[in-house]
GUFIVO-374927 format. One line per 4 residues: number of its first residue (from 1); their letters; for each residue x, y, z of N, C-alpha, C, O, CB. Coordinates in pm, whole numbers, plus 50000, padded with zeros to 5 digits. Glycine has a CB too. Layout:
N
NUM = A = X:Y:Z:X:Y:Z:X:Y:Z:X:Y:Z:X:Y:Z | ...
This chain:
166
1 = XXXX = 39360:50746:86428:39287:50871:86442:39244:50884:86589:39218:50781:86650:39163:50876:86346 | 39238:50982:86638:39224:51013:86776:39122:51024:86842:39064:51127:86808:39270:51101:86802 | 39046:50943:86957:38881:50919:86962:38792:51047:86900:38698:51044:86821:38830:50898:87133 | 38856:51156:86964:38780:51265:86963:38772:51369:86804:38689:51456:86776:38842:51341:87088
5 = XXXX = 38880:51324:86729:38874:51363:86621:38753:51266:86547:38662:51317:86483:39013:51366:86568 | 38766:51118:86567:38665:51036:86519:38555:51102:86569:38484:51148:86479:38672:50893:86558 | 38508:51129:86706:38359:51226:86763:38314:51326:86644:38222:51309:86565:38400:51345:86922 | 38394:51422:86651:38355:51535:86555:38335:51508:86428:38254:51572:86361:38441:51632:86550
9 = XXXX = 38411:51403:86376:38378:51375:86226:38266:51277:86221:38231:51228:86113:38504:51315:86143 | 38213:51250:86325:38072:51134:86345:37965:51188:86327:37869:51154:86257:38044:51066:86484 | 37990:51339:86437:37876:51433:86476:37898:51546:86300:37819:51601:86223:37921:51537:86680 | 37989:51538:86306:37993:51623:86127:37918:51558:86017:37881:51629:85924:38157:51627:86048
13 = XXXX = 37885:51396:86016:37855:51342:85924:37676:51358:85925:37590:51383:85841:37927:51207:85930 | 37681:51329:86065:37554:51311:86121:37463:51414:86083:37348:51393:86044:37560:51302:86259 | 37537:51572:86099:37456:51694:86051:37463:51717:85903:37373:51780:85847:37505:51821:86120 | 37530:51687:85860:37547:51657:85691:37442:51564:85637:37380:51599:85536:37695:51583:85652
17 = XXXX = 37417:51444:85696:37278:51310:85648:37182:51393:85664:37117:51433:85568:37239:51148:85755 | 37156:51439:85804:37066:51489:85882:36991:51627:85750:36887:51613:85685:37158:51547:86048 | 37070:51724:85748:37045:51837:85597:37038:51813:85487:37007:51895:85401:37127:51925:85564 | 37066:51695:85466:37046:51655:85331:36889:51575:85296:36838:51583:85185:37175:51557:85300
21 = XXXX = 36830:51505:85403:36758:51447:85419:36625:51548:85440:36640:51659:85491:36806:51363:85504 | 36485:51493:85393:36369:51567:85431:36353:51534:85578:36415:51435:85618:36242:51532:85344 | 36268:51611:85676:36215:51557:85804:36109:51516:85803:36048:51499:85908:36212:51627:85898 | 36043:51481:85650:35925:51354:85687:35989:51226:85748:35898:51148:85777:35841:51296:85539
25 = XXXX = 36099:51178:85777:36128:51080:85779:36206:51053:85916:36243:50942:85956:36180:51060:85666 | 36229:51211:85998:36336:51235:86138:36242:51156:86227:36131:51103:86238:36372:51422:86205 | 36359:51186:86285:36286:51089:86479:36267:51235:86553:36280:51245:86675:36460:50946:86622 | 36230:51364:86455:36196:51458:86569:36035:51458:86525:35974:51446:86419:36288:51626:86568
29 = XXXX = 36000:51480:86671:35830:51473:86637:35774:51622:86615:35840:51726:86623:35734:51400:86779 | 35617:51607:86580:35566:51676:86525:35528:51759:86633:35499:51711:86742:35488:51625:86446 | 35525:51933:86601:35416:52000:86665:35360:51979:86767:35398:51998:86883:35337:52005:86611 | 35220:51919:86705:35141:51877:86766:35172:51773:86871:35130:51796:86984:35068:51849:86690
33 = XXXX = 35251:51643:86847:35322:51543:86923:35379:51623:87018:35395:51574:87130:35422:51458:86850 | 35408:51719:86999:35512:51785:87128:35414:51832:87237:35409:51774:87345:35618:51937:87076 | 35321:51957:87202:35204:51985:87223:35145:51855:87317:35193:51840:87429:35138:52014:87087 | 35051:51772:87271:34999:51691:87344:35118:51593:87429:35051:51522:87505:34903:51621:87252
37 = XXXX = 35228:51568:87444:35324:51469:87519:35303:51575:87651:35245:51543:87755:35513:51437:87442 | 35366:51718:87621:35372:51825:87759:35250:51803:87818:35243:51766:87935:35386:51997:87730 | 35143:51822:87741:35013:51851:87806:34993:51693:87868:34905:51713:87951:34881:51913:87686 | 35014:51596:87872:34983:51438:87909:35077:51416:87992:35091:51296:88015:34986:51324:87795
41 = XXXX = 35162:51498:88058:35264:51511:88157:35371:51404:88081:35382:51286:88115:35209:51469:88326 | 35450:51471:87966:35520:51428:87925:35657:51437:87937:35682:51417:88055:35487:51435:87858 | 35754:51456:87878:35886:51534:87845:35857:51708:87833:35780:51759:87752:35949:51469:87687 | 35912:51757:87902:35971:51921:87852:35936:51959:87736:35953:51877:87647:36122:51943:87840
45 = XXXX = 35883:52080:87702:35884:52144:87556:35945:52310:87583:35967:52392:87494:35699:52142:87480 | 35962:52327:87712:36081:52434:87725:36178:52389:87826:36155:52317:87923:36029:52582:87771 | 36280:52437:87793:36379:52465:87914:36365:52510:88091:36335:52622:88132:36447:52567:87859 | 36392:52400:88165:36412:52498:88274:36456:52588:88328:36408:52633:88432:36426:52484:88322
49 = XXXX = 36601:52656:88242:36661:52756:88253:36801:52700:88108:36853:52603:88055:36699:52783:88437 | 36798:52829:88110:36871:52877:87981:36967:52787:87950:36997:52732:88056:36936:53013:87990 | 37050:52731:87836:37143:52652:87826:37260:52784:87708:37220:52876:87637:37070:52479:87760 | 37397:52738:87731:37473:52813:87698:37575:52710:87606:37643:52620:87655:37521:52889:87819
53 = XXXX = 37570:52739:87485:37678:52693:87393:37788:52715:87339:37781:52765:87227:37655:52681:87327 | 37896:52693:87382:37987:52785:87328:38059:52676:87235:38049:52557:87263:38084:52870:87444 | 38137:52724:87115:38235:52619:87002:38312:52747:86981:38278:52860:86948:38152:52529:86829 | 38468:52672:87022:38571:52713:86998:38646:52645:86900:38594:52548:86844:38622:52725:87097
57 = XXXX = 38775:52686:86868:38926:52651:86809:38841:52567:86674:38731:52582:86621:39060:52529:86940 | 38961:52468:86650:38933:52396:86510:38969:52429:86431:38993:52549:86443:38838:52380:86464 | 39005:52371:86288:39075:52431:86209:39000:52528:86149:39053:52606:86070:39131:52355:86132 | 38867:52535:86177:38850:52676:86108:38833:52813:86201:38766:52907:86161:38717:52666:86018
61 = XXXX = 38888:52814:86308:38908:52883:86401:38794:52881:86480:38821:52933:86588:38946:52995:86365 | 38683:52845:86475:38538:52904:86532:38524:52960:86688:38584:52931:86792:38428:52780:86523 | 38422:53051:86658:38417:53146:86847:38300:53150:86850:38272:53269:86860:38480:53324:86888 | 38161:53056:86847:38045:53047:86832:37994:53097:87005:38075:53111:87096:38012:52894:86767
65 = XXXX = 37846:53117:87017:37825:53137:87159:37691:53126:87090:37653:53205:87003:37884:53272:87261 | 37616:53011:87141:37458:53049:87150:37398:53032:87297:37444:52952:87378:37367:52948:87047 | 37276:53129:87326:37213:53113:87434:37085:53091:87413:37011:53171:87355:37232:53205:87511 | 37044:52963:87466:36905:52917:87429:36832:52953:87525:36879:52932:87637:36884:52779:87405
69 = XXXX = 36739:52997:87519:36658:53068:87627:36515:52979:87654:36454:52947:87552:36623:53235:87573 | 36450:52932:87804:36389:52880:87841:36239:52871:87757:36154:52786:87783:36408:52917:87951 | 36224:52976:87649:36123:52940:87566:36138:52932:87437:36052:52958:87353:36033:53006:87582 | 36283:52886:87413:36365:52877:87247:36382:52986:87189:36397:52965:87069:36294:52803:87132
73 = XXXX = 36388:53105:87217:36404:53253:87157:36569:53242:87207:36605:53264:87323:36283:53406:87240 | 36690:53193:87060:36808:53163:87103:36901:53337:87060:36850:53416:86981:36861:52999:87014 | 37031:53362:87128:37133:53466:87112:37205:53374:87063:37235:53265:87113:37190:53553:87228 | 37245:53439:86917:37333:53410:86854:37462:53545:86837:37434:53664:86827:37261:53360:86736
77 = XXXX = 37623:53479:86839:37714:53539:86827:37804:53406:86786:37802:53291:86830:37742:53630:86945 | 37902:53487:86658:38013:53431:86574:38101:53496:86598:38096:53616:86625:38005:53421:86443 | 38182:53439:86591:38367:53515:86646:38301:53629:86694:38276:53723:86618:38522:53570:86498 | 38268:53631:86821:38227:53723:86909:38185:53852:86859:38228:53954:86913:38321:53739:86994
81 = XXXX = 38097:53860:86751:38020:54010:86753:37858:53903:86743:37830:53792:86698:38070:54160:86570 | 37801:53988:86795:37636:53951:86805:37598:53966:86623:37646:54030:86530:37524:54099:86930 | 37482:53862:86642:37492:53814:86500:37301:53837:86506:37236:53845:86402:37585:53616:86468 | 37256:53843:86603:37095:53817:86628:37052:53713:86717:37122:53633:86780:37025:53782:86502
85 = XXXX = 36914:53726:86714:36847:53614:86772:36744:53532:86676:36698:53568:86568:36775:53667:86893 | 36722:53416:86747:36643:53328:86635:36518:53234:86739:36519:53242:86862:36780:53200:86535 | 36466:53189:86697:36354:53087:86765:36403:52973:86711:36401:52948:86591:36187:53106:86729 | 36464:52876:86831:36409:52707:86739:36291:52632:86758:36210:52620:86850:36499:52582:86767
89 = XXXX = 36308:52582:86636:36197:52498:86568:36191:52410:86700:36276:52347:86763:36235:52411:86404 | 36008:52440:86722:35961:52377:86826:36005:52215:86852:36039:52187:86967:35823:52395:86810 | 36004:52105:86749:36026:51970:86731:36162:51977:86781:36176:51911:86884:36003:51911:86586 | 36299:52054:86726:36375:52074:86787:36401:52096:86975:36449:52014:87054:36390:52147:86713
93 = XXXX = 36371:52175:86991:36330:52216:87119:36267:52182:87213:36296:52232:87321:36292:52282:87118 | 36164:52088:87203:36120:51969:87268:36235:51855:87275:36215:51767:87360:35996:51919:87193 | 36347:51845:87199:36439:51720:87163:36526:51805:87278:36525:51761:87393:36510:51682:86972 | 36601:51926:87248:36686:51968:87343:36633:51972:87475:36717:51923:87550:36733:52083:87312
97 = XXXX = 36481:52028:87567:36483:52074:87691:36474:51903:87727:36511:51863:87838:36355:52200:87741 | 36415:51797:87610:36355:51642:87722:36545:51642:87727:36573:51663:87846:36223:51426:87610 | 36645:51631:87666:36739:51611:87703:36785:51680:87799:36843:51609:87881:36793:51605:87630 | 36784:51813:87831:36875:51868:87923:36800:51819:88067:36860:51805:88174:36895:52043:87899
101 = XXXX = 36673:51799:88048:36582:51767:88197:36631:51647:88248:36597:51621:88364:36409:51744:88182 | 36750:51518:88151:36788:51440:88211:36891:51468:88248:36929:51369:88310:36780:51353:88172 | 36956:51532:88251:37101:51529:88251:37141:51621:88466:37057:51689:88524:37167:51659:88056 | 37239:51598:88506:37255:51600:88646:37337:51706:88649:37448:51698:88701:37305:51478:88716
105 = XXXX = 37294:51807:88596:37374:51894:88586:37487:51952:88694:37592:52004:88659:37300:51967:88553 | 37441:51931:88836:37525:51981:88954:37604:51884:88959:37709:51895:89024:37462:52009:89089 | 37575:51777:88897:37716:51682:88940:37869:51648:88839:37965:51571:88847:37649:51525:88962 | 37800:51803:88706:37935:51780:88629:38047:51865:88699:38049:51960:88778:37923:51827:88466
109 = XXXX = 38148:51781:88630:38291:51856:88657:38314:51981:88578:38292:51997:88458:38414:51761:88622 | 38354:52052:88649:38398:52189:88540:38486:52129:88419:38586:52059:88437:38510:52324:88629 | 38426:52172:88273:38467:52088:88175:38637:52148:88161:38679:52256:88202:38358:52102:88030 | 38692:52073:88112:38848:52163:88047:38800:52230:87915:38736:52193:87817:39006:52040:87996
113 = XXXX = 38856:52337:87955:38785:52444:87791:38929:52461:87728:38904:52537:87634:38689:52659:87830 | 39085:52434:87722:39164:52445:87679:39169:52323:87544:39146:52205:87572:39247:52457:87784 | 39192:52352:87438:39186:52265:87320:39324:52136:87389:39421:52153:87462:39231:52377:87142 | 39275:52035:87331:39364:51878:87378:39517:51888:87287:39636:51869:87312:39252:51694:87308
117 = XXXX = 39428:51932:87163:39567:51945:87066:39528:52087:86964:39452:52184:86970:39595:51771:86948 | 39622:52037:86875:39569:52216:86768:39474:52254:86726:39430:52368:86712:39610:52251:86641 | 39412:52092:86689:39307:52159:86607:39209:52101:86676:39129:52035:86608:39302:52140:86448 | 39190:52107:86812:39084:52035:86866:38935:52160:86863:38949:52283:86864:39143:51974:87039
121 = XXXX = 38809:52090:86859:38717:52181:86839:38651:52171:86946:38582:52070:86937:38644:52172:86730 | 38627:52254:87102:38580:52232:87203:38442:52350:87182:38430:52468:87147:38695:52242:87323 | 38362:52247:87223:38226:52246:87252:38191:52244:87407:38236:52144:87462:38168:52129:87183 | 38141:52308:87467:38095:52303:87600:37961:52385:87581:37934:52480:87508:38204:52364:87712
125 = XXXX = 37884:52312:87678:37729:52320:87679:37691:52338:87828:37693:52234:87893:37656:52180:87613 | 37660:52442:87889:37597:52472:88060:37482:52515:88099:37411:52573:88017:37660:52566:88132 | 37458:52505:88172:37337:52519:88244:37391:52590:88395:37456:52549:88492:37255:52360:88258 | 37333:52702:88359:37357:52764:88549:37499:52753:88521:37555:52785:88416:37291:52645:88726
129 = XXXX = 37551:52700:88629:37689:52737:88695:37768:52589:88638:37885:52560:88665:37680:52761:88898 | 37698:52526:88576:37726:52359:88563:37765:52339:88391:37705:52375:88290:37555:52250:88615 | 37844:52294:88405:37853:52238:88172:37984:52143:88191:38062:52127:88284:37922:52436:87992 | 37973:52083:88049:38031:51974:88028:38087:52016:87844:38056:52109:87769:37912:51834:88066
133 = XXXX = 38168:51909:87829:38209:51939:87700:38064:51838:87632:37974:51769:87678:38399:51886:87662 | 38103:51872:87523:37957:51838:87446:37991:51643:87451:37909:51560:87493:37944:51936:87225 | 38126:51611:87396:38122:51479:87426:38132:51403:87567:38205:51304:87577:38209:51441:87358 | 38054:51454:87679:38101:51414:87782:37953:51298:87807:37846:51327:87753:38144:51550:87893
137 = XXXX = 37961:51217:87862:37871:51112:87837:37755:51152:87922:37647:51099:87897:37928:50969:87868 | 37762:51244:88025:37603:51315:88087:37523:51360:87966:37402:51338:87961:37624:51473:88197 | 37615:51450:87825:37532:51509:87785:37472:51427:87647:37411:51484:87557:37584:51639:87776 | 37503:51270:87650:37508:51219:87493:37364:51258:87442:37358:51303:87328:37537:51036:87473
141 = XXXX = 37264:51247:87505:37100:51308:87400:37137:51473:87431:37026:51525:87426:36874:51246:87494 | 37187:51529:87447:37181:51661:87375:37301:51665:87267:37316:51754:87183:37194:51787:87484 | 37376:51560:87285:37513:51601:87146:37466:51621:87024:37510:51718:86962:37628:51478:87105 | 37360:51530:86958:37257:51523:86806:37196:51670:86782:37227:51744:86689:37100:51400:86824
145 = XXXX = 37084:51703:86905:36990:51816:86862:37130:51919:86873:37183:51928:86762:36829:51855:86981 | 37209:52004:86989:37310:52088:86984:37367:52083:86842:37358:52188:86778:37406:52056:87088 | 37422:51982:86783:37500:52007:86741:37471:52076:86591:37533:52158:86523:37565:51910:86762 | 37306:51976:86569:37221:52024:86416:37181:52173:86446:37178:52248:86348:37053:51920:86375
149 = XXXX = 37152:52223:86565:37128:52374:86597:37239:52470:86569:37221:52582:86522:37097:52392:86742 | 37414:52395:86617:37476:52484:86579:37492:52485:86421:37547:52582:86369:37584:52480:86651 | 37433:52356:86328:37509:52359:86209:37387:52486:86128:37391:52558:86028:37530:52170:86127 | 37319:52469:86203:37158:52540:86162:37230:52713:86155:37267:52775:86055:36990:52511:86336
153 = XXXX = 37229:52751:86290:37254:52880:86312:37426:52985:86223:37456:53102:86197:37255:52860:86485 | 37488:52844:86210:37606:52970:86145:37544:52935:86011:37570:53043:85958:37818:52945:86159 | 37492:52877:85933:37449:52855:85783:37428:52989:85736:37434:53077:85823:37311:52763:85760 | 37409:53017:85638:37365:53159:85544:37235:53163:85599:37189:53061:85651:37363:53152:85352
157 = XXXX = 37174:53261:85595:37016:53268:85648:36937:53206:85574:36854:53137:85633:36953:53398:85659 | 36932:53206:85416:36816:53131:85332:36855:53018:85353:36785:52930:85302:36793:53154:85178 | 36947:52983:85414:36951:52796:85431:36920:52755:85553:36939:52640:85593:37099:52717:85410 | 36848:52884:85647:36848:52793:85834:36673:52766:85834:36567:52829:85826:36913:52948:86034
161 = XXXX = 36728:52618:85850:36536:52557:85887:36519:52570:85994:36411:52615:86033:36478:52398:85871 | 36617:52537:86081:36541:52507:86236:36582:52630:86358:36564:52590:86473:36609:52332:86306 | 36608:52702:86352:36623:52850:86422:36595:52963:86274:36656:52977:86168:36820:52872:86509 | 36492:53019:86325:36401:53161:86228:36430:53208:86285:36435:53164:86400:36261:53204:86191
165 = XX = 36492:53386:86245:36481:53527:86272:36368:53550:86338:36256:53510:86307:36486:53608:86162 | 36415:53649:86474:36297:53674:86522:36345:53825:86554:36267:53905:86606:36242:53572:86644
C-alpha cells in the first residue's frame, strides 16, 4: 500500500475514533483552559491571519475549500458553490491557531497540488502566500485538528459539533 494512501486511511480512522467517541475524554481542552492559557501568555486562541483549506480529487471526487478566519468565523464551499459559514468550536481553534503559530510558514515550498496517482486526495493548507500539503511534516499538529474540521464541516448539519452555523 502506498505511504500516502496508508496517511489518509490513518487520518480517516482517526476522525472516525475521534466521532464516535465523547470529548469528555479528548486532549482538546476546555473553554475556559483556553481562555486562561491566552490570558497567562500562552498558546494562540486565534489565528494570526487566515488559513485556507482546500481537499481535492479522491475517489469521491471532493472540491472542498474552507477559510478559517483569524477569529474562527470559517467559509465553507463543496464542489465549489458556497455552502455558508460556521464558527469553530473554540477548544478546536485554540488546537488549530497554537499549531499554525508553530509552523514556518515562509519557508514552505509551494506544495504540488496535482494528484500523485488517481485517486490521490490532495489536501493543501496556506497561510498568506505560503501552504503545504496537509501531510507535509511542517504541518504534522495541524493534520489531526484540519482534518476533524473538515470531517465536521461536509457532515449533514444535525451531525456538525465542532463548526455551528453562524
Amino acid at each position: 500500500m502506498p505511504p500516502l494512501t496508508r496517511l489518509v486511511l490513518a487520518l480517516a480512522t482517526t476522525v472516525m475514533v475521534g466521532a464516535c467517541g465523547s470529548t469528555s475524554g479528548s486532549s482538546l481542552s476546555s473553554p475556559a483552559t483556553t481562555s486562561t492559557t491566552a490570558a497567562a501568555g500562552g498558546s494562540p486562541t486565534s489565528l494570526s491571519a487566515p488559513l485556507t483549506v482546500t481537499r481535492s480529487g479522491g475517489v469521491a471526487g471532493f472540491r472542498d475549500r474552507l477559510v478559517i478566519g483569524t477569529d474562527g468565523v470559517t467559509s465553507v464551499s463543496r464542489h465549489g458553490e458556497p455552502t455558508g459559514r460556521c464558527r469553530v468550536d473554540e477548544a478546536l481553534m485554540h488546537r488549530i491557531a497554537s499549531a499554525a503559530a508553530g509552523v514556518g510558514w515562509s519557508s514552505l515550498r509551494p506544495p504540488a497540488t496535482q494528484p500523485r496517482h488517481p485517486d490521490d486526495l490532495v489536501v493543501v493548507v496556506s497561510s498568506g502566500r505560503s501552504g503545504a500539503r496537509i501531510e507535509d511534516p511542517a504541518l504534522t499538529q495541524l493534520a489531526e485538528p484540519l482534518t476533524r474540521l473538515l470531517a465536521d464541516v461536509t457532515a449533514p448539519a444535525g451531525q456538525r459539533r465542532l463548526c455551528t452555523t453562524v
